[in-house]
C-alpha positions in Angstrom: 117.4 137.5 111.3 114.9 134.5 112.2 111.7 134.8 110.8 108.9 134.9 113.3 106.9 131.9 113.4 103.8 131.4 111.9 100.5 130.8 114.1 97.4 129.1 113.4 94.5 129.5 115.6 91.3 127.0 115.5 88.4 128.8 117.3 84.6 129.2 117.6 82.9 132.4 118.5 82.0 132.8 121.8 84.9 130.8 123.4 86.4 132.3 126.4 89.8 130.3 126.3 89.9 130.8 122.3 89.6 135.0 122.9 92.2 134.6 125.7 94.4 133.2 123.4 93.5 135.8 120.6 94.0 138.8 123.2 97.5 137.1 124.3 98.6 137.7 120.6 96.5 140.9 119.8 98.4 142.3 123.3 101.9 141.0 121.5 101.0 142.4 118.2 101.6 139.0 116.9 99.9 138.1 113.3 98.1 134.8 113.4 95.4 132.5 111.1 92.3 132.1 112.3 90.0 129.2 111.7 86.7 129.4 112.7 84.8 125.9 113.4 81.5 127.1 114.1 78.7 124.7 112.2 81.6 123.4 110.2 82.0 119.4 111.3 84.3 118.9 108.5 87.2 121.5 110.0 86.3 119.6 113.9 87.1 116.2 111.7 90.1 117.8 110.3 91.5 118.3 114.1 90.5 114.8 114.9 92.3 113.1 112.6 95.4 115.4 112.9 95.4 115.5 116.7 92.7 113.2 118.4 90.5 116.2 119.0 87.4 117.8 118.3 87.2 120.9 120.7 89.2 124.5 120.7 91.1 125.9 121.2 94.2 124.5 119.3 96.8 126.5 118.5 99.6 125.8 116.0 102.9 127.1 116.0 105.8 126.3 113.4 106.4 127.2 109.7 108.2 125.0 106.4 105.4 122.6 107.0 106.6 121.5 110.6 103.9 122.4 113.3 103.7 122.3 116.8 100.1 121.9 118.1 99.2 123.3 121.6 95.5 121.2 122.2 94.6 123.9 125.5 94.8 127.5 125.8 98.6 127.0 128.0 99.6 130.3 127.4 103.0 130.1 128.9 103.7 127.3 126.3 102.4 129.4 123.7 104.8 132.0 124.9 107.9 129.4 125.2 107.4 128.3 121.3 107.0 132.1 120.2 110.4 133.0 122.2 112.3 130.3 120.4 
């Protein structure tokens, strides 16, 4: 059996697309991280120099070290990279 893939989730408080994305999982009872950039610069420098960006949400989606970054809240391809 495949194992499910992990999810990372890089959110302030307060966020309207980052709790859409947390109810999308909480509705699919699917575990995730959460990292929560609020007054921390040094985690929105981490996302800059992994993906160009400093905002949330960004969502990543993968496991043995190979992730997939989604850099919006596109649900449907968060949905595609959970089915697979």
């Amino acid at each position: 059996m495949a194992e499910k893939a992990k999810v990372v989730l890089w959110y302030k408080p307060g966020c309207h697309y980052c709790a859409e994305v947390k109810a999308f999982l909480e509705a699919r009872n699917y575990p995730y991280e959460g990292i929560n950039v609020e007054g921390k610069d040094y985690l929105r420098d981490v996302l800059e120099i992994k993906y160009g960006v400093r905002h949330v949400p960004v969502i990543e989606v993968g496991g043995d070290g190979k992730y997939e970054a989604i850099l919006d809240w596109d649900l449907a391809r968060l949905e595609a990279l959970l089915a697979n």
